[in-house]
N, C-alpha and C positions, 0 to 999 in steps of 0.2 A: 101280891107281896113284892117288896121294896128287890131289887138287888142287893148280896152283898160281897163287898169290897174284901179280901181278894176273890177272883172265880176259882172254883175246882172244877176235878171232874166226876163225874158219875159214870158208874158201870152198871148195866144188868144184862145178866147173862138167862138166855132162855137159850138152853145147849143144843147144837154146839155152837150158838152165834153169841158174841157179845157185843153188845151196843153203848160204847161210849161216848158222853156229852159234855160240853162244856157247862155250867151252869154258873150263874150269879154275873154274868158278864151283861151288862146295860146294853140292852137292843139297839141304841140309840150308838153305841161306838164303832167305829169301823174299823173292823179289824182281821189282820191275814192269819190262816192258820196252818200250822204242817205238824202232822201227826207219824210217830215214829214208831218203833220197840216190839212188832210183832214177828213172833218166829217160825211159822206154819200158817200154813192155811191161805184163804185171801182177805183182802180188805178193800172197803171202798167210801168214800168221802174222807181220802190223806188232805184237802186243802179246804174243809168245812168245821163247823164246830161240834161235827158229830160224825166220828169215826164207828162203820160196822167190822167184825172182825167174824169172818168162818173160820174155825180153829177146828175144822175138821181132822183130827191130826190123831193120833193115839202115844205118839213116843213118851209124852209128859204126863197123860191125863188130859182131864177136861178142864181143871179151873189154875192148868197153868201159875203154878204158886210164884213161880220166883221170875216169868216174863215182865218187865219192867217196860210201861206203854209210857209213852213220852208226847206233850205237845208244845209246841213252839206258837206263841203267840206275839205280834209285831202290832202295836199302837202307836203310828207314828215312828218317835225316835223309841221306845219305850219296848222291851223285849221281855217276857214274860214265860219261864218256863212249868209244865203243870207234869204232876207223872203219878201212876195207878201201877199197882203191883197185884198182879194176874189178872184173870178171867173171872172171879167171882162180881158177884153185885155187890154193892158197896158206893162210898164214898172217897175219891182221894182227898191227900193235906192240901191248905192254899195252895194256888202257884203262886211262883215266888219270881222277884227281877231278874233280870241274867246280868251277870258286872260287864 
């Protein structure tokens, strides 16, 4: 299946880890990535197109309604930002340009 134009991201969560992805972005573009928004727990691949998150944490629950994950993506001159709101599986909206 084709890529499509803009990428999001994707979330699924198999508790207590959530594993967020970029998707729809052309394997063929080169591109930097920095990943933000998490409030507990740890995380690892902040500079890949696939953030894991341990939200080992109990103060919020497990699927973290209102944490807002953020990624930064740089193509070129071309600045791209994406964001997912909690810990559930799911789909986020486009990302969108940064002005």
């Amino acid at each position: 299946m084709a890529p499509v134009w803009p990428p999001h991201i994707k979330a699924v969560l198999s508790a207590p880890i959530t594993t967020y992805r970029l998707v729809d972005l052309p394997a063929t573009v080169d591109a930097s990535f920095v990943w933000t928004g998490t409030d507990c727990g740890s995380v690892s691949g902040t500079r890949t197109d696939t953030l894991v998150w341990s939200h080992n944490c109990n103060h919020v629950g497990i699927a973290h309604p209102t944490t807002m994950i953020m990624l930064r993506i740089t193509i070129g001159d071309i600045e791209l930002r994406c964001t997912y709101t909690s810990a559930r599986t799911g789909s986020g909206p486009p990302c969108t340009p940064v002005e």
